[in-house]
N, C-alpha and C positions, 0 to 999 in steps of 0.2 A: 439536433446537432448535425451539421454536413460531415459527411464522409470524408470527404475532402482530404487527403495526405499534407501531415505536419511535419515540413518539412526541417531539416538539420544538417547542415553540410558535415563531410565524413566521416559519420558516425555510423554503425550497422545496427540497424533494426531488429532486436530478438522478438519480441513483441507487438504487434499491430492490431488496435481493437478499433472497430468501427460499425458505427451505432448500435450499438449493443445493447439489447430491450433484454429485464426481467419480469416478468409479470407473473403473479401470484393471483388466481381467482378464487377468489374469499368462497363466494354465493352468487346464486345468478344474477343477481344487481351489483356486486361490488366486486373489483380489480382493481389491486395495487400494483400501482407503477414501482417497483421497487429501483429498478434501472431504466432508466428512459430515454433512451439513444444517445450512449455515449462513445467518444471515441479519442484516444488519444495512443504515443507509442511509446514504451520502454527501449533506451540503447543499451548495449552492451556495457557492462561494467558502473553502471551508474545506479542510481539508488530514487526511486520514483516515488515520491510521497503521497499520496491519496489523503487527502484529510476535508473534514468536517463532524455536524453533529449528531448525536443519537437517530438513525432511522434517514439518514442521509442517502444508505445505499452503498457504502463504501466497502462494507466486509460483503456485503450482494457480491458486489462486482468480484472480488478476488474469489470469492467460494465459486462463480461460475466463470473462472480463466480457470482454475484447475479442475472445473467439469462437476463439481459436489451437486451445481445445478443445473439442467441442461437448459441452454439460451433457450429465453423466447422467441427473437430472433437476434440479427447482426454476424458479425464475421470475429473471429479471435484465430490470428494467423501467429505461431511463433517457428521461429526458425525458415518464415517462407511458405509452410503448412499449416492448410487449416484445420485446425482441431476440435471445431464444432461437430454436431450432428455424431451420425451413427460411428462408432470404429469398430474395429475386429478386434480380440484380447490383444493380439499382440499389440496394437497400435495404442487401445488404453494403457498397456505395459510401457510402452515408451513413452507418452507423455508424463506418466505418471512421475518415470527413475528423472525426466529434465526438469518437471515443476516439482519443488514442494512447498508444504506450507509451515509457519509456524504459528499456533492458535494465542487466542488471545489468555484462555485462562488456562495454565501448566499445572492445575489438580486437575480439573475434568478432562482434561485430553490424554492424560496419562494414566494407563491400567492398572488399578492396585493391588491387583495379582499375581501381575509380573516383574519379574526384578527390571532393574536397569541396562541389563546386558540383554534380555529379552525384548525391551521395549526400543533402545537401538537399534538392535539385528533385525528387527521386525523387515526394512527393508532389505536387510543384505539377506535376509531366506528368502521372500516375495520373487529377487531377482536372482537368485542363484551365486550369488558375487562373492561370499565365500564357500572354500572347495572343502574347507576342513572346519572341524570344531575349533582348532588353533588358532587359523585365520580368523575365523571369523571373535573370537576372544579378543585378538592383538588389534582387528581392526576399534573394536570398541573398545578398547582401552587407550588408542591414541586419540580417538574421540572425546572420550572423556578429558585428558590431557589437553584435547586442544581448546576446549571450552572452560578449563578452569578448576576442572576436579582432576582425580585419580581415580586407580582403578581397583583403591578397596571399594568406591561407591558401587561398582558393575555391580556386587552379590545384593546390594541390598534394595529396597522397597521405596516407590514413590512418598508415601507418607511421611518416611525417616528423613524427610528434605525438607528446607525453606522453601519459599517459593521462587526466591531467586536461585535457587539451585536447580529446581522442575524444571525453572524456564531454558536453565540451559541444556537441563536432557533434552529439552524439547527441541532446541535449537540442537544438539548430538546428532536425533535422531535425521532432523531434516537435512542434514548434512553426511550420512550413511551413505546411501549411493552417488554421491558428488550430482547435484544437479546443477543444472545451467541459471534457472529462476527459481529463488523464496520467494511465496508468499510470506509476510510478517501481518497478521491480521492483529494489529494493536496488541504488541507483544508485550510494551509493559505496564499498561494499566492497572493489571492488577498488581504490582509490584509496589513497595513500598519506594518511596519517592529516592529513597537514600541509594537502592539497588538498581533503578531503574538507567541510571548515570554505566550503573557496572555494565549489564544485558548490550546498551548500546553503542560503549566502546568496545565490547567484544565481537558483533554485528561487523564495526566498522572494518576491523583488525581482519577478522575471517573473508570481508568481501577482498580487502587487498592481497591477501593471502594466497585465497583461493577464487580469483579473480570472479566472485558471484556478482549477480544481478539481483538488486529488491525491488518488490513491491512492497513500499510501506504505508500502510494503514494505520491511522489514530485519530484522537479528534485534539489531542494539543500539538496544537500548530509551533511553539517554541518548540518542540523536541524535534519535531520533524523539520525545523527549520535546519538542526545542528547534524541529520544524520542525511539528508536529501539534498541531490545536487536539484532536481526540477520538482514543482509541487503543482498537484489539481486539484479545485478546491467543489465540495460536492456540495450541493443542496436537495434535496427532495427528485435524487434520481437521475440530477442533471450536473455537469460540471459547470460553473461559474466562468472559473480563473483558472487560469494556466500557465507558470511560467518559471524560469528559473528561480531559488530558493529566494538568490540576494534580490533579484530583481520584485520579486513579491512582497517582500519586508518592506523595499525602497520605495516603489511606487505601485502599490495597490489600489485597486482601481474600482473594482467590483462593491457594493454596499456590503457585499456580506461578506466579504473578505477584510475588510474596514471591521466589520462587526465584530469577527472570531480576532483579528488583532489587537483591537482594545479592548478585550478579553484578557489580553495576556499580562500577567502582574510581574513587576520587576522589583527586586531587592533593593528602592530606594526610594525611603519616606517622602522626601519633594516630591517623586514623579507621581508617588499613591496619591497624595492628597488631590492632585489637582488630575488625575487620570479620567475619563468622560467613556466610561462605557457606552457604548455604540449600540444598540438595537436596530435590526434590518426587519421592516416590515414591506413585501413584498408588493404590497397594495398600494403603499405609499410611495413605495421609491422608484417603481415604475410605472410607464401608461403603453402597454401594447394593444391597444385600443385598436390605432389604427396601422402600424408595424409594428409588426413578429420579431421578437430575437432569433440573432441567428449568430453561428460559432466564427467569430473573425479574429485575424491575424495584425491587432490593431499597432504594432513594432515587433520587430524581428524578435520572433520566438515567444511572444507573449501575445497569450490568446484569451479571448474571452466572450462570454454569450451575451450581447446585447441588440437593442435595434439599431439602425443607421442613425438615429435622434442622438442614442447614448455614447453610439461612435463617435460621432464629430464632439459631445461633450467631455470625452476621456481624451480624447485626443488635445484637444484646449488642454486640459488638467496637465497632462506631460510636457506639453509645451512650456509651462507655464513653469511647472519644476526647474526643467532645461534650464530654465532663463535667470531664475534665482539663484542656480547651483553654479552659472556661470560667473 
């Protein structure tokens, strides 16, 4: 994928990833490409979806923006600094209070030893940010308050909780020392379908709030459709498609973005009956025989990895919309 800056009129860039390799070496004959040069930017105040499926790469990518992995190679610049490579404590210290994350499953990320005012505070002892036992109480008690409990939960024990209630300690915790970017690593998967609606109106509520940045990760592409203003769509390491939410629903373009949406089932018997599941087999739908795909900017702001062949053919495809919709 080019390096190449995607561009956005007046927007400020918190985020800048560019081509960014994970590689994982099994044994001396095998390396997995877990991430395979990828690159796109997160803007300020805006909600960036990452989506695809099992082994795509997508929770790769976020576990190595907040450094759990160290790059193979690539550049990951936020704030203008690059936060790759070696740092001193202090500088891990401050990336650490601007990024957090929120895991995918809220029983294993959460200590069952420690109550919920301990597993909070975790980051406010780490940075010194409360001065008193007091403070540092009231601050997790309006924590709790802001995600939806109270502060009889502080005394008690991850277990004594749903799992929609974990996920929002977890969502408490990530939000302790006010950072600038969540990670959201497919927060509500494991959530029961009924709760999953609750986790990411409150997501939505705390970004305007507390004017945060997401990075959202999952592989259902309808959720991320409702909580994402732009979406990049992963396959095996590499991103596909890229483009604003409406505009991806509207005119997608990619086979396998085609694929993951006729995936998506809708509350209404006509559309079941006759809905045509899409399978993307890569062998089949491309011939980079003799051109390489490459990362193009094929209409304003929507981008996608194809050859010059699949260009001019996507391009037909939009025109052709245009012309209907006219």
């Amino acid at each position: 994928m080019s390096t190449k800056d995607i561009k956005t009129e007046k927007k400020d860039i918190l985020l800048k990833v560019r081509d960014l390799k994970q590689y994982f070496k099994i044994n001396r004959h095998t390396t997995v490409k877990a991430v395979d040069g990828v690159s796109f930017d997160i803007y300020k105040g805006e909600t960036f979806g990452l989506v695809g499926e099992s082994g795509s790469g997508k929770s790769t990518t976020g576990r190595t923006i907040i450094r759990l992995y160290d790059a193979t190679s690539g550049e990951i610049v936020f704030n203008g600094e690059n936060i790759q490579g070696k740092k001193s404590t202090k500088d891990k210290k401050d990336i650490n209070k601007k990024i957090q994350m929120i895991f995918q499953d809220p029983q294993a990320c959460l200590n069952p030893r420690m109550t919920v005012t301990d597993i909070i505070a975790e980051g406010l002892d780490a940075h010194g940010i409360a001065k008193t036992a007091e403070e540092r109480n009231n601050i997790v008690y309006d924590l709790l308050e802001t995600v939806g409990l109270n502060k009889e939960h502080a005394s008690r024990y991850p277990h004594e909780f749903s799992g929609g209630q974990r996920q929002r300690i977890g969502i408490a915790r990530a939000l302790a020392i006010e950072p600038e970017l969540v990670i959201a690593d497919e927060p509500i998967s494991a959530l029961d379908v009924s709760i999953q609606a609750q986790v990411v109106n409150l997501m939505n509520k705390l970004k305007k709030d507390r004017g945060l940045t997401y990075l959202f990760i999952a592989h259902d592409l309808s959720m991320v459709k409702y909580i994402s203003d732009r979406i990049a769509v992963m396959y095996k390491g590499k991103i596909m498609e890229l483009a604003s939410s409406e505009e991806l629903f509207n005119n997608p373009l990619h086979p396998y973005t085609k694929s993951l949406l006729s995936a998506i089932p809708l509350p209404d018997p006509d559309y079941e009956k006759t809905r045509v599941r899409k399978t993307y087999n890569p062998k089949e739908d491309h011939d980079y025989s003799t051109q390489k795909p490459k990362w193009v900017e094929i209409k304003k702001d929507h981008f996608i990895y194809a050859s010059d062949n699949e260009v001019k053919k996507y391009k037909k495809e939009l025109e052709s919309k245009e012309k209907m919709s006219v």
